[in-house]
C-alpha positions as CSV (number, residue, x, y, z in Angstrom):
1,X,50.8,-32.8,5.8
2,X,54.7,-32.5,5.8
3,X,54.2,-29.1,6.2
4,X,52.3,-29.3,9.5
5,X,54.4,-32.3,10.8
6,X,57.6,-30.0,10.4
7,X,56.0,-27.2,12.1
8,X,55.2,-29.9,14.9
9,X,58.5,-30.7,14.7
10,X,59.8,-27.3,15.0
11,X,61.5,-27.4,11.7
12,X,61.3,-24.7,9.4
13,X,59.4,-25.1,6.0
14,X,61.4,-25.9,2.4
15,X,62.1,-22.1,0.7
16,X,59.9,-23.8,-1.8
17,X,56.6,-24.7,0.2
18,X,57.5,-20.7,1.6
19,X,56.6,-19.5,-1.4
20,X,53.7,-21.4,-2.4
21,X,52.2,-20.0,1.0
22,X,52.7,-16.9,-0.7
23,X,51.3,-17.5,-3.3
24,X,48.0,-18.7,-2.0
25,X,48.0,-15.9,0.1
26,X,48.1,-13.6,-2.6
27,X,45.3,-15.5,-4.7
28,X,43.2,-14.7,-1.5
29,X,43.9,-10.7,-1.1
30,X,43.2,-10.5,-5.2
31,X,39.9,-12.4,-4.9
32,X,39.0,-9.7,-1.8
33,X,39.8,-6.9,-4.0
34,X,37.9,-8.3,-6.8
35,X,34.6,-9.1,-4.6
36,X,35.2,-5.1,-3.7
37,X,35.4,-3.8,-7.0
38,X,33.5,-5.6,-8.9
39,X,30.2,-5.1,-6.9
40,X,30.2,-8.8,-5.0
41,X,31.6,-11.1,-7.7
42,X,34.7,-13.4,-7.2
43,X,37.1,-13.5,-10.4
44,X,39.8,-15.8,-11.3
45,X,37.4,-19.0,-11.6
46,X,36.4,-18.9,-8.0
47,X,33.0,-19.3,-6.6
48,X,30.5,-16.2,-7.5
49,X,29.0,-14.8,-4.6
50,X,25.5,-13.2,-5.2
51,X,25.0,-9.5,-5.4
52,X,22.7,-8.1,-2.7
53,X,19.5,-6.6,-5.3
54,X,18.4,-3.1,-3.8
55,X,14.8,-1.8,-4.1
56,X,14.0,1.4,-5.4
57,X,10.7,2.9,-4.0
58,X,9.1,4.8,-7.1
59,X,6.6,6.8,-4.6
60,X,9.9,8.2,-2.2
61,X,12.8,7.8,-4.7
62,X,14.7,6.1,-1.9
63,X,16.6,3.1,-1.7
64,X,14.7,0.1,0.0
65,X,17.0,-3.1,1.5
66,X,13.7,-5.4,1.0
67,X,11.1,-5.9,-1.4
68,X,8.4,-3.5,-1.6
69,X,4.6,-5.1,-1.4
70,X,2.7,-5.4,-4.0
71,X,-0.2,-2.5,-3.2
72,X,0.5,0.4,-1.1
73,X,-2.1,1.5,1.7
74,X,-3.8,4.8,1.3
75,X,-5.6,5.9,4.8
76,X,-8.5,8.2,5.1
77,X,-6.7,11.0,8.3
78,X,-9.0,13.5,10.0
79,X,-7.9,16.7,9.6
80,X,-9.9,19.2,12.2
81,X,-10.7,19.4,15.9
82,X,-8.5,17.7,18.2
83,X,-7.4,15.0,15.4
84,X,-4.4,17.2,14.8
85,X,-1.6,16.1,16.0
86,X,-2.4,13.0,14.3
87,X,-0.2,9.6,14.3
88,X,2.6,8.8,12.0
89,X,2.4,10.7,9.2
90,X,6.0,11.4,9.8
91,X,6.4,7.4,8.0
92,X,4.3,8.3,5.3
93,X,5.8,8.2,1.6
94,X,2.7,10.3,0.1
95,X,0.2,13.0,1.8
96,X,-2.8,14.3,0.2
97,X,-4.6,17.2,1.8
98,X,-8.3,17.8,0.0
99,X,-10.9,19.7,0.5
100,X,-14.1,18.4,2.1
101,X,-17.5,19.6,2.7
102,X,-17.5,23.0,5.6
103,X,-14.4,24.2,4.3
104,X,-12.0,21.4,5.8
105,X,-9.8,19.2,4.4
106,X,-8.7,15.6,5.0
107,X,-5.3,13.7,4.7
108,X,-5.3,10.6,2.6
109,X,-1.9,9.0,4.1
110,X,-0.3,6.6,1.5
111,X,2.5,4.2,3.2
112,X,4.3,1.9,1.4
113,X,8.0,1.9,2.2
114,X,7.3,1.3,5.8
115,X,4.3,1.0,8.0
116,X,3.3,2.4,11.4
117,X,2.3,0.1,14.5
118,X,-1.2,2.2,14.4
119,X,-2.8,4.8,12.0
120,X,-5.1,7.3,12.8
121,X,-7.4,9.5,13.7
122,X,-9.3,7.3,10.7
123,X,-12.0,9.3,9.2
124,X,-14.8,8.6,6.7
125,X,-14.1,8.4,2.8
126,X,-15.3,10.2,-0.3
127,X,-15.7,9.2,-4.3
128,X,-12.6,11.2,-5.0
129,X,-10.5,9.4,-2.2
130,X,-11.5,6.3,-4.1
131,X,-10.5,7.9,-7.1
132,X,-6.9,8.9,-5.4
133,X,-6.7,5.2,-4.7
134,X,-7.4,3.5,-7.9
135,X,-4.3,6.1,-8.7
136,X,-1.7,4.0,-6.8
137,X,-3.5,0.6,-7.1
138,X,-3.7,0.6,-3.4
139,X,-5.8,-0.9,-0.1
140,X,-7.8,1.8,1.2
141,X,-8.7,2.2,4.7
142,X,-11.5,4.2,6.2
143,X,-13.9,4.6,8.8
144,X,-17.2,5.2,7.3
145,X,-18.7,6.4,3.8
146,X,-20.5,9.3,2.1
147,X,-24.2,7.6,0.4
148,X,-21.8,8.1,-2.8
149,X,-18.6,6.1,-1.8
150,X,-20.3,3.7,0.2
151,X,-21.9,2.7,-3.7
152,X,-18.5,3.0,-5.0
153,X,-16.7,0.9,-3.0
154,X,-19.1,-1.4,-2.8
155,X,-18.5,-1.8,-6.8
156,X,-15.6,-3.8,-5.6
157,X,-13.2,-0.6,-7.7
158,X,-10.5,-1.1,-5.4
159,X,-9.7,-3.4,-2.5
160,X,-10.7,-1.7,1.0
161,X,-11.2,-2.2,4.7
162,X,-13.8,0.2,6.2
163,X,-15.4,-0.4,9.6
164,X,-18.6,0.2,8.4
165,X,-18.5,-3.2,7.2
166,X,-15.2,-5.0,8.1
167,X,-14.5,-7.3,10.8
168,X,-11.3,-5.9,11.5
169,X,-11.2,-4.5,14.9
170,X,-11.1,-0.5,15.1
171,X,-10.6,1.3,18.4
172,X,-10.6,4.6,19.9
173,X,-8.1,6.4,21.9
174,X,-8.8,8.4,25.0
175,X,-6.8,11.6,24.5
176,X,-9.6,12.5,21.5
177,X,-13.2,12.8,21.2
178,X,-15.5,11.3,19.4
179,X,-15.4,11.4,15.9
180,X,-11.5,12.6,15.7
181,X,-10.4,9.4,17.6
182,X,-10.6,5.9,15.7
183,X,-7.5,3.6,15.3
184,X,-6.4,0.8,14.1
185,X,-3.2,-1.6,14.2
186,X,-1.3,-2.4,11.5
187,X,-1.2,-6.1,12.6
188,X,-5.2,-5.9,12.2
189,X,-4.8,-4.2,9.0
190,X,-2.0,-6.9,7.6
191,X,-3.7,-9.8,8.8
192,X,-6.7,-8.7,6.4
193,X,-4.6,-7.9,3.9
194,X,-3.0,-11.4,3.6
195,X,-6.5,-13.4,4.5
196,X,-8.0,-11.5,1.2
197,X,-4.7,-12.3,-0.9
198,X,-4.4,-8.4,-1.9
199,X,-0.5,-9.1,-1.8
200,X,-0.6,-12.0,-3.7
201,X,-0.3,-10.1,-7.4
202,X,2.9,-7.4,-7.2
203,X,1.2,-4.3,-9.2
204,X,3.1,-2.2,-11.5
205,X,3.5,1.4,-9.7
206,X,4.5,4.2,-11.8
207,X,7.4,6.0,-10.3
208,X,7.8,9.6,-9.9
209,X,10.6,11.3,-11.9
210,X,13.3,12.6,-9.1
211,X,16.4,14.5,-9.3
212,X,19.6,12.5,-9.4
213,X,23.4,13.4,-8.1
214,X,24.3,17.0,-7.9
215,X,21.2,17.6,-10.2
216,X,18.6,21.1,-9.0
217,X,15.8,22.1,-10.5
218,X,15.6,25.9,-11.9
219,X,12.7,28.2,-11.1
220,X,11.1,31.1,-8.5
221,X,13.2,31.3,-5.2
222,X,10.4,30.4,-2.8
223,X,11.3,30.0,0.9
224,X,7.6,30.3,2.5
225,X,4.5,28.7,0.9
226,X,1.1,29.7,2.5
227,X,-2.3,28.0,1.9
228,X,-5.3,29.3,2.9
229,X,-8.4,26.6,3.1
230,X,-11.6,28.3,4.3
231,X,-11.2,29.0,8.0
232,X,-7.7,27.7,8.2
233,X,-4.2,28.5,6.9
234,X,-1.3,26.5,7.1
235,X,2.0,27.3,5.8
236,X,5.0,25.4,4.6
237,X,8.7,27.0,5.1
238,X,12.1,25.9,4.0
239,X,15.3,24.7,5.7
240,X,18.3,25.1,3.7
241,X,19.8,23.5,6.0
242,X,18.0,19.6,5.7
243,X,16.4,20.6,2.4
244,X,13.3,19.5,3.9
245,X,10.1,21.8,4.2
246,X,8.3,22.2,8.3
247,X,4.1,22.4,8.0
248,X,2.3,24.9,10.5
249,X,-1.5,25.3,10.9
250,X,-2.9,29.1,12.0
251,X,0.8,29.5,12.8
252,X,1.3,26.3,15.3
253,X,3.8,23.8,14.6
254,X,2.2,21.0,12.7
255,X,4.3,17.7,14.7
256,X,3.6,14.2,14.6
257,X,1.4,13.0,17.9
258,X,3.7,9.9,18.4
259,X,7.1,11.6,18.2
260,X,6.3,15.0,19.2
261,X,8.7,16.0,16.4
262,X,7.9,18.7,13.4
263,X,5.9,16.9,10.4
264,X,8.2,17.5,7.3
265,X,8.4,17.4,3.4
266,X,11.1,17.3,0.3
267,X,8.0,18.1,-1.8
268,X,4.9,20.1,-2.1
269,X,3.1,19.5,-5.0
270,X,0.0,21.3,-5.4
271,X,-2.6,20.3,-8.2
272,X,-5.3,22.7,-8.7
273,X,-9.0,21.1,-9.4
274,X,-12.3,22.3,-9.5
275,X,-15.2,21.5,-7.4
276,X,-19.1,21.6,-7.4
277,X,-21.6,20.5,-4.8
278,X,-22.7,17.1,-5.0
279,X,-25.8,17.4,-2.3
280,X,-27.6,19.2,0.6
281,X,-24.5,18.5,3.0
282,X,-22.6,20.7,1.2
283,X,-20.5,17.4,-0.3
284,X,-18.4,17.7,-3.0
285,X,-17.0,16.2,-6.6
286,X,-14.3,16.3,-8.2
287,X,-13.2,15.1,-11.3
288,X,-9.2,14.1,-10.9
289,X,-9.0,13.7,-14.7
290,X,-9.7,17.0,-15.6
291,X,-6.2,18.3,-15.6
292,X,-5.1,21.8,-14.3
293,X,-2.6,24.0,-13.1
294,X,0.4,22.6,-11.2
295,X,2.9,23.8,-9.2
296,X,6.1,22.0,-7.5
297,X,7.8,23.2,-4.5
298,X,11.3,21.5,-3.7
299,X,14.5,23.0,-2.7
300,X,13.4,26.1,-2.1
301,X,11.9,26.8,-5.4
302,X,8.7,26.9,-7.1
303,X,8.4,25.2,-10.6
304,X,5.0,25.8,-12.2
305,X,3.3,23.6,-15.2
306,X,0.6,21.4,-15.3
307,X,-1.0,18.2,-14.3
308,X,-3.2,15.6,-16.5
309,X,-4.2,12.1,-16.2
310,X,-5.4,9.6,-18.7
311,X,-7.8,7.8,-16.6
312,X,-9.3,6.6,-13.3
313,X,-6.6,3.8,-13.6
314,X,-3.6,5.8,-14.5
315,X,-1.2,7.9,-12.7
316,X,-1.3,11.9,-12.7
317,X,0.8,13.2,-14.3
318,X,3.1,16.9,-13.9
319,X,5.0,18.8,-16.0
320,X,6.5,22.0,-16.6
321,X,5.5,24.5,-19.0
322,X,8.3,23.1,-21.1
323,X,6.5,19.5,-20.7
324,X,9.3,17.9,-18.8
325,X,8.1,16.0,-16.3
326,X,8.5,17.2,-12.7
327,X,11.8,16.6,-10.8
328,X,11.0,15.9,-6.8
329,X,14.0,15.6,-4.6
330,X,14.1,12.1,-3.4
331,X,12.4,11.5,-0.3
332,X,8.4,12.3,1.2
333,X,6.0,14.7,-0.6
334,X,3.2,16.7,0.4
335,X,0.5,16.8,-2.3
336,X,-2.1,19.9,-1.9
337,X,-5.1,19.3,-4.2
338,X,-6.7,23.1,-4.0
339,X,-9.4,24.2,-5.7
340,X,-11.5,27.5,-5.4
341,X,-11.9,28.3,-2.1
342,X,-7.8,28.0,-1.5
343,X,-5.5,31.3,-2.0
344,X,-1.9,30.0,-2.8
345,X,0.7,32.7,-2.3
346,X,4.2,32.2,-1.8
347,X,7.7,33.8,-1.1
């Protein structure tokens, strides 16, 4: 108070109460300097500030600022016709392609970092999708069922929305016909997903092993990666330059239908099955336990090895022929499950 009352005054301060200013002032920059190098906490006896805790998502690699849920959501994509370009798969953390009866393929689309306003084209399931979904303890989304899924979801395996017998409101768009064009929002989808309590119990999800710091994995220079499923090929090419790998189909950029922008990859995994015919519509099965040949594709080279799995409830696992477990590069990853009637070159 004499302090102030001689500053009033327009007195100058004591040498003495000078220097205590000082002082204090100097307290303050050392506490700053402490909060900065020592990761958010105060020193010296002074009030410990809380350290912001940051989220590492095990599918991506990737640092997350918030929690991640407790499930992710795996979504059955169409993959033919005038489904392609489809929606958001540009915020997807996980891409399968697998084949389907009449030589096709079909996406399952796994988002858990971040979720879209809308998914779609939506497309009907099969067992194996199932399977791929007990892999990542996640929610899967569909619209419609082979005789054989429609008994195995039923069996209450996984947790599941499908608008063959959900109440959640599905919709289709006009730019697409019939069956390449059902949608639904992500509010619909969220709303369920909290009403059932499927985010109530945080699941343990087994993280990929990535690459860390200046670290590179060693194998096969390969720049250009081509797939060639029944009637279609689509090929994957690298950019140095972003690290990242662009998708075409029949040689026509593969883009997102919402951004109009390339659909891109760190990784292309490729896990090579086989596949027999289940019935008369040409349906097929596969077992995703059997284990097989494997092949990573990330900055710019090809590592080949393996891939296993102990059981419908574990992760997949892939390995070089060393048995080190694969190294992705942080970020996205294509996964292309191929079995006999896909030729893999690449370049």
């Amino acid at each position: 108070m004499e302090l102030i009352r001689k500053f009033r005054q327009g007195k100058k301060p004591d040498r003495l109460i000078t220097l205590v200013i000082i002082l204090a002032a100097a307290v303050v920059v050392a506490g700053i300097i402490a909060v900065v190098t020592t990761g958010g906490r105060i020193l010296g006896g002074l009030p410990e500030i809380e350290e912001k805790e940051i989220y590492i998502d095990p599918l991506t690699g990737q640092e997350s600022a918030e929690p991640l849920p407790a499930r992710p959501l795996v979504v059955s994509i169409d993959n033919v016709g005038d489904a392609i370009p489809q929606s958001w798969l540009s915020m997807t953390d996980l891409v399968y392609e697998l084949p389907v009866e009449g030589n096709q393929t079909r996406l399952q689309a796994i988002y858990y970092g971040q979720f879209p306003e809308y998914f779609g084209p939506i497309r009907s399931t099969r067992p194996y999708f199932v399977d791929l979904t007990r892999e990542y303890k996640g929610i899967f989304l569909a619209h419609g069922w082979s005789p054989q899924a429609r008994e195995y979801l039923l069996s209450g395996v996984v947790p599941y929305i499908n608008a063959m017998n959900s109440d959640c409101q599905f919709y289709r768009v006009d730019d697409k016909t019939a069956p390449h064009n059902s949608y639904i929002t992500w509010e619909e989808v969220r709303s369920e997903i909290e009403q059932q309590g499927w985010w109530d119990e945080k699941q343990d999800i087994r993280s990929f092993a990535f690459l860390k710091g200046a670290q590179v994995n060693e194998g096969e220079a390969a720049g250009s990666i081509a797939f060639k499923y029944g009637g279609s090929e689509c090929e994957f090419t690298y950019d140095e330059a972003t690290g990242r790998y662009t998708r075409t189909i029949s040689g026509n950029e593969y883009v997102d239908h919402e951004t109009g922008e390339p659909v891109t990859a760190y990784n292309i995994l490729v896990q090579k099955v086989s596949s027999s015919v289940l019935d008369a519509k040409g349906r097929l099965q596969i077992d995703m336990c059997a284990g097989g040949e494997a092949i990573l594709f990330t900055g710019g080279v090809a590592v080949e090895g393996t891939w296993s799995r102990e059981d419908l409830d574990s992760r997949t696992i892939f390995v070089d022929a060393e048995g080190n477990e694969f190294r992705l590069t942080p970020g996205n990853t294509w996964v292309e499950v191929t079995n006999g009637s896909c030729n893999i070159s690449y370049e």
